[in-house]
C-alpha positions as CSV (number, residue, x, y, z in Angstrom):
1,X,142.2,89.4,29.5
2,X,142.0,93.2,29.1
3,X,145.0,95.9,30.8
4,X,143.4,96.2,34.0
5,X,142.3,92.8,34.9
6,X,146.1,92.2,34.3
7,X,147.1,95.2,36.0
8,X,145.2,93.9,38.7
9,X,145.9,90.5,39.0
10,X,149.8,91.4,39.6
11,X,148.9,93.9,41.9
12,X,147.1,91.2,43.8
13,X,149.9,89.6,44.2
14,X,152.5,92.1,44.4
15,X,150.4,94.4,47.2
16,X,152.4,97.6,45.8
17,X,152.0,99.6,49.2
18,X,153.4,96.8,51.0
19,X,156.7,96.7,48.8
20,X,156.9,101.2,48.4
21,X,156.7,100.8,52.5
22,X,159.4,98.3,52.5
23,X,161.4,99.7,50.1
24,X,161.7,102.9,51.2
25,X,162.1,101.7,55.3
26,X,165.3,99.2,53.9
27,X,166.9,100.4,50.7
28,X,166.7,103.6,50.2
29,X,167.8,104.6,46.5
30,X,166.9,107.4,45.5
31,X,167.6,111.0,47.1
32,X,164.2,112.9,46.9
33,X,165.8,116.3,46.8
34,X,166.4,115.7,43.9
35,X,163.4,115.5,41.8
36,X,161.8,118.6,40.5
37,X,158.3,119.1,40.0
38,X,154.8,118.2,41.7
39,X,154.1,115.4,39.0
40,X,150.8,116.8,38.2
41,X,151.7,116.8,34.3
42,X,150.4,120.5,34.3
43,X,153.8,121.7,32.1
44,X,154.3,118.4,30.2
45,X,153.9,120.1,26.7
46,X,155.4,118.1,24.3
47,X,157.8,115.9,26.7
48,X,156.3,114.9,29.7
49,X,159.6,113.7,30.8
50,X,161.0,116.7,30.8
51,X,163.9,118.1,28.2
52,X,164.2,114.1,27.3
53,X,165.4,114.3,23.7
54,X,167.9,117.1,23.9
55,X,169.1,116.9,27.1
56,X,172.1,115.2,29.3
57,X,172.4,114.0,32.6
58,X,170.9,117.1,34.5
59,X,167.9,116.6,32.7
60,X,165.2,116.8,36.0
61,X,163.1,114.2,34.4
62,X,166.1,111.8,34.7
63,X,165.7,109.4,37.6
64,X,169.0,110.3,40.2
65,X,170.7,107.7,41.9
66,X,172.0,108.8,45.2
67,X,175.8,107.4,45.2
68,X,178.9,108.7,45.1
69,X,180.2,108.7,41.8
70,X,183.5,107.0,42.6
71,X,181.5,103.9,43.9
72,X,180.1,101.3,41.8
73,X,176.7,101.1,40.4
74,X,176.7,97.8,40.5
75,X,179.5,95.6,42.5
76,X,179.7,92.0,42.4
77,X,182.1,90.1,44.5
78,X,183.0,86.3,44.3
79,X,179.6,85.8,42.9
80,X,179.1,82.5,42.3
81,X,175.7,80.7,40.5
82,X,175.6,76.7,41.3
83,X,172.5,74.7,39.6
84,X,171.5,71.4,41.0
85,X,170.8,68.7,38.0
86,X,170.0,65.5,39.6
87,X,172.4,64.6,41.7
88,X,175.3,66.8,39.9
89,X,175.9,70.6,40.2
90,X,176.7,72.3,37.7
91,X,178.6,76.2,38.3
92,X,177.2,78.6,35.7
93,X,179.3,81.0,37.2
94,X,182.9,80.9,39.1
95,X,184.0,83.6,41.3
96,X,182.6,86.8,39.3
97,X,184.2,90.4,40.2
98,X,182.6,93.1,38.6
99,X,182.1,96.5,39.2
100,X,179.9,98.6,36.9
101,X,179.7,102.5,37.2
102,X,177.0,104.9,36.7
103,X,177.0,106.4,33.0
104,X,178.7,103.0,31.6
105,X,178.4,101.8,27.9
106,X,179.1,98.3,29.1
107,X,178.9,95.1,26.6
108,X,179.3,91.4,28.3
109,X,180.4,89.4,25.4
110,X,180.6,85.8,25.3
111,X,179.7,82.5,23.4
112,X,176.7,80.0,24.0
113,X,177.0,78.9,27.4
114,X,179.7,81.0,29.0
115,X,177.4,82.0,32.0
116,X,176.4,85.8,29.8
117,X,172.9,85.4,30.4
118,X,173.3,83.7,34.2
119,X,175.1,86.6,34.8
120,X,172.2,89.2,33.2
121,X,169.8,87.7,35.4
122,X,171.9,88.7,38.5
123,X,172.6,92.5,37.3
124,X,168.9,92.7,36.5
125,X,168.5,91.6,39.8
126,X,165.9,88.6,38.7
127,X,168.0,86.1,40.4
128,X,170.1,85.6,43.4
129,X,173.7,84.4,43.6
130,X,175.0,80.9,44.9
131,X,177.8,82.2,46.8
132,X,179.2,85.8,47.2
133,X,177.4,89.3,47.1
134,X,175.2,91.5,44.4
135,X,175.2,94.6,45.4
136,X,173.4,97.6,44.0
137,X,174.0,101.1,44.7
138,X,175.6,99.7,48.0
139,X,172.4,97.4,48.5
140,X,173.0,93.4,48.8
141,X,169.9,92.5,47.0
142,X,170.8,88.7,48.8
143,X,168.9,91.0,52.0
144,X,166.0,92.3,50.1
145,X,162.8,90.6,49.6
146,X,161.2,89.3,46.0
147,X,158.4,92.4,46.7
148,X,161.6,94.5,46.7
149,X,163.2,93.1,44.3
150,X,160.6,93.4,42.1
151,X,160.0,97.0,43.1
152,X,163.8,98.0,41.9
153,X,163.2,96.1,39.4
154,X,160.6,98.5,38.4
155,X,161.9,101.5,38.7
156,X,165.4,101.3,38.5
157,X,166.2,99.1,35.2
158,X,164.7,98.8,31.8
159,X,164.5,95.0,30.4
160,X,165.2,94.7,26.6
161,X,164.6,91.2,25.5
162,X,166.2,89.2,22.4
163,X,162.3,87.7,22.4
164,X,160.6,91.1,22.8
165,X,158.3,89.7,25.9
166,X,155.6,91.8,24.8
167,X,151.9,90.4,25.9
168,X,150.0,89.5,22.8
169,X,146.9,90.3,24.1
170,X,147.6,93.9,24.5
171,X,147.9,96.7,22.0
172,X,151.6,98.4,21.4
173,X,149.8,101.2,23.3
174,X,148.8,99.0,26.4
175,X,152.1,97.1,26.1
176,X,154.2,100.6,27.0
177,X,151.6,101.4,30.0
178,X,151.8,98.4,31.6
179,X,155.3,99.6,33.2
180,X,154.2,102.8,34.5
181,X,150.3,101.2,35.8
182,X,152.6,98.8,38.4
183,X,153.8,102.1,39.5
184,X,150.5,103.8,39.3
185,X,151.4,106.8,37.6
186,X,147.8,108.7,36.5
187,X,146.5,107.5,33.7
188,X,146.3,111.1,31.7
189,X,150.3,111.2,32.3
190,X,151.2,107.6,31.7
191,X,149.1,108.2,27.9
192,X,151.3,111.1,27.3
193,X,154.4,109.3,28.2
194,X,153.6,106.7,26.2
195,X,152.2,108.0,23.2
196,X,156.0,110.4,23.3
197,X,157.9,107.1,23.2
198,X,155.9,105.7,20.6
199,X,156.9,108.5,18.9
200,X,160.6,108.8,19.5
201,X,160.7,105.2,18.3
202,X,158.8,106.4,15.4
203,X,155.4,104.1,15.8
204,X,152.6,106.3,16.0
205,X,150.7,104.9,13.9
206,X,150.7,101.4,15.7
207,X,149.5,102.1,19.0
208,X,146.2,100.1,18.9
209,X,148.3,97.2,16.7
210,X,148.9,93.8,18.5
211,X,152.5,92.0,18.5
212,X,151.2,89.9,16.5
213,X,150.4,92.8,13.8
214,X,154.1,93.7,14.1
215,X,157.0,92.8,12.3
216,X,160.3,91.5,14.5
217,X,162.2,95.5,14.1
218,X,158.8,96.9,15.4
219,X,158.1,94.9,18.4
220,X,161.6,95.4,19.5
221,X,160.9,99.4,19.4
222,X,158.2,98.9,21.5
223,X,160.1,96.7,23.5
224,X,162.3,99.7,23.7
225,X,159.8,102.1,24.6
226,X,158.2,100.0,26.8
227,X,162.0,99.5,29.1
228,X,162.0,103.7,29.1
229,X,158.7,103.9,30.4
230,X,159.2,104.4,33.9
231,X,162.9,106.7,33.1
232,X,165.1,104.2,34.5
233,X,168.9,105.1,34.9
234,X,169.7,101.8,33.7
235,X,168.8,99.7,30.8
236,X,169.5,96.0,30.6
237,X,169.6,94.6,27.0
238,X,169.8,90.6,26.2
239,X,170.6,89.9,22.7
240,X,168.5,93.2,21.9
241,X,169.8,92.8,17.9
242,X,169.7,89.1,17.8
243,X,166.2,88.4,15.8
244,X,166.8,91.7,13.7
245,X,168.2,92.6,10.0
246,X,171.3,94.5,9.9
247,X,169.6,97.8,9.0
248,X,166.8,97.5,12.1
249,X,169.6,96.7,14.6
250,X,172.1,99.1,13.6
251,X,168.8,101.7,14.6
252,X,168.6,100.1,17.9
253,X,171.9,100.4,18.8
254,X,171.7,103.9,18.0
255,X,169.0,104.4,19.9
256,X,170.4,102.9,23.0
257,X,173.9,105.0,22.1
258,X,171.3,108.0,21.8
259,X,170.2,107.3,25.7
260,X,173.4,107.0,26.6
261,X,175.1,110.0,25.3
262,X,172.5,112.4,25.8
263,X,170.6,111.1,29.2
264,X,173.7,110.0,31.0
265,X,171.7,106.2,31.5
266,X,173.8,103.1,32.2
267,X,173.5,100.6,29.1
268,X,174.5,97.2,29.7
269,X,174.2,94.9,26.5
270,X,174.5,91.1,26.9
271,X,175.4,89.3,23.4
272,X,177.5,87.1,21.3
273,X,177.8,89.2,19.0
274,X,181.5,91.2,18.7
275,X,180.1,94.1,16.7
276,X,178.1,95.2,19.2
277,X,181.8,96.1,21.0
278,X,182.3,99.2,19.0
279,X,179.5,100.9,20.7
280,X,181.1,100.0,24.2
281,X,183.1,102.2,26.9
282,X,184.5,98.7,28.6
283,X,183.8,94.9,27.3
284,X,183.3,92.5,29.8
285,X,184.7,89.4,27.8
286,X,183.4,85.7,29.9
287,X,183.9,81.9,28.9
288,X,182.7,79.4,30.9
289,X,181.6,81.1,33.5
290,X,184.5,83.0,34.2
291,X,185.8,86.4,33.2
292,X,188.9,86.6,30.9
293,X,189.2,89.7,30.7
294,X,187.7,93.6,30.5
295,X,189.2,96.1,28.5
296,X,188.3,99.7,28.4
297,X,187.9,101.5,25.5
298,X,186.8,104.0,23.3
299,X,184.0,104.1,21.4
300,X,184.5,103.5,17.4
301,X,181.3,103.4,16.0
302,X,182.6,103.3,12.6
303,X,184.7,100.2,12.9
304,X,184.3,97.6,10.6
């Protein structure tokens, strides 16, 4: 199946006027006023995001989130995630309180099975809770729609995946578009924007490759470059080190400190792994589906 039949068959289902009409009439997010620009892609030059790579957070090509900045991000309250198995339930989560601020280095650490990845789907907004609220940017996604959901979801977070969740079928080139054709940027802009994040994660030279062609560090960059295709304030990251050497990951990690010191995004990481806290303004620390603890913190990158 080529790009556009793809393209296509989601936007078949998805009916992408339908869910920018909803969206904007019941959760609005974003504050117009402040975008610059006429998005024709006339001064894109080198960047066509703008002063991406050496800028901070009043970088116009940064997506704004209309908030007050004393007010969560992200608030969860007495979130709770029951699964039915057979005629048992079984609580992946247990009375969750979080609240996640705009401009966080945040890292939710936790062994197999303490509810870390439950608790990812909620904050990614690909699930909805049991019992208690979600809310984001002030917005109980419990009251949106799946064609809303999946239209925040779009333009609001960037998904980095332990198992890349690239499409096989597609190029490294196609896989990085595929963001920004649900959102139907033109196609002379969205080949720009991709072919700069290609280069930022330094793969060039691998646009036309398939996954397949790709070794385990590579298809996580593009993994990478696909999540920053649409500029969203916040990237999600599951286990993004877990199928990498030590070398590779300590690039990713970086990468995504990079984003977050220079573009002002919100970085959540999900993992296991306690290295990964170093990097971290706050560590959310959960077992069993509840939270022991969160400690704030400095970063210390050079921790050992």
């Amino acid at each position: 199946m080529t790009l556009t039949e793809i393209i296509e068959t989601f936007k078949t289902k998805l009916n992408p006027s339908k869910i920018m009409d909803s969206l904007e009439k019941k959760a609005s997010f974003y504050d117009e006023s402040e975008y610059s620009g006429d998005g024709s892609g006339e001064d894109l030059k080198n960047n066509p995001y703008g002063n991406l790579t050496g800028g901070s957070v009043e970088n116009p090509g940064v997506t704004r989130i209309t908030q007050n900045e004393k007010d969560p991000l992200i608030k969860l309250t007495n979130v709770w995630k029951i699964y039915q198995m057979g005629e048992v339930e079984f609580a992946a989560l247990k009375g969750i309180d979080l609240e996640i601020y705009e401009g966080e280095f945040l890292v939710v650490l936790g062994p197999s099975g303490s509810g870390k990845s439950t608790l990812m789907n909620l904050l990614g907004c690909l699930d909805l809770p049991s019992e208690g609220s979600v809310l984001l940017n002030s917005k109980d996604i419990s009251e949106l729609d799946e064609s809303e959901l999946a239209r925040i979801r779009g333009q609001m977070i960037g998904f980095i995946f332990q198992s890349f969740n690239l499409i096989p079928t597609l190029s490294t080139e196609e896989n990085v578009l595929l963001p920004l054709e649900f959102q139907e940027e033109d196609i002379e802009v969205a080949r720009k924007k991709a072919a700069y994040l290609l280069d930022i994660v330094g793969l060039s030279n691998k646009k036309k490759n398939l996954p397949s062609q790709l070794s385990g560090g590579q298809r996580q960059r593009v993994a990478i470059a696909r999540s920053l295709a649409v500029n969203p304030p916040i990237i999600l990251a599951d286990e993004p080190t877990g199928n990498l050497d030590t070398k590779t990951g300590d690039y990713i990690l970086d990468f995504l400190d990079g984003l977050h010191e220079r573009e002002g995004k919100t970085i959540i990481i999900v993992t296991h792994d306690l290295d990964l806290v170093k990097y971290a303004t706050r560590v959310v620390y959960i077992r069993d589906g509840e939270i022991e603890k969160i400690e704030d913190r400095k970063k210390n990158k050079t921790e050992e």
